[in-house]
C-alpha positions as CSV (number, residue, x, y, z in Angstrom):
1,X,-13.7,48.1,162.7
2,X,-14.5,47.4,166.1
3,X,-16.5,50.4,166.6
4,X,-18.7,49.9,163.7
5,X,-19.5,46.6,164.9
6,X,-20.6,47.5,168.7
7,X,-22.1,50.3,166.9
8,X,-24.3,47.8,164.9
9,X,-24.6,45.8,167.9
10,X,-26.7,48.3,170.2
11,X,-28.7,49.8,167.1
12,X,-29.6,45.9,166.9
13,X,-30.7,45.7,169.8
14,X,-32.2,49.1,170.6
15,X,-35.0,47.8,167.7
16,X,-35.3,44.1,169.1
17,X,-34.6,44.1,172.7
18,X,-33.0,41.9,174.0
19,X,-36.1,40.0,175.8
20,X,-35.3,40.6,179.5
21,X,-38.8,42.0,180.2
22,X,-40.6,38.3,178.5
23,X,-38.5,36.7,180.9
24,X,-39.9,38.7,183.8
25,X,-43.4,38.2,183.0
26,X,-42.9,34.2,182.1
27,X,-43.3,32.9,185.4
28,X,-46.7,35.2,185.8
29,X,-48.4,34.5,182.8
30,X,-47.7,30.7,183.2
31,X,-49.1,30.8,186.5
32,X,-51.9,32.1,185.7
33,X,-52.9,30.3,183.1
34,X,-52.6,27.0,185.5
35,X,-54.4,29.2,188.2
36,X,-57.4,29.3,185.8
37,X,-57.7,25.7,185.4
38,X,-58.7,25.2,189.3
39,X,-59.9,28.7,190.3
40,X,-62.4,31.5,188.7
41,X,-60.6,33.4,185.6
42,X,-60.7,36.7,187.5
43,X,-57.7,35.3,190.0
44,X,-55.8,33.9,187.0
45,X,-56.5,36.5,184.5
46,X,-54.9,38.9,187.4
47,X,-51.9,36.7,187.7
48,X,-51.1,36.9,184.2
49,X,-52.0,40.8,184.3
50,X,-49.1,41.1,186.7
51,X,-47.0,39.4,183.8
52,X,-48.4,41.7,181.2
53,X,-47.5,44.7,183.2
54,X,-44.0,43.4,184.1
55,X,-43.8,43.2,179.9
56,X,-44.7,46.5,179.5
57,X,-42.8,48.0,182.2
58,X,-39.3,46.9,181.8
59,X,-38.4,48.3,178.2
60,X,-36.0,45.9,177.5
């Protein structure tokens, strides 16, 4: 029983993720949006770029 259950447990979470890579790029997207309120969007589009790629790069 106990093997069917951490056997459900990873499959779960193989298809959701378990959001770690969100959390990464949080912090980066937020800034960036409050970056564009008092400097060109270039700089603060870039910030959250770096948040974007943070995403992308850590699978899970």
């Amino acid at each position: 029983m106990k093997i069917k259950f951490m056997l459900l447990a990873i499959v779960a979470l193989l298809f959701t993720g378990c959001g770690v890579g969100s959390v990464v790029a949080l912090p980066f997207k937020a800034a960036g949006a409050v970056v564009n309120v008092v400097a060109p969007d270039v700089v603060g589009d870039t910030i959250s770029g770096v948040g974007d790629v943070a995403d992308a790069a850590i699978p899970f």
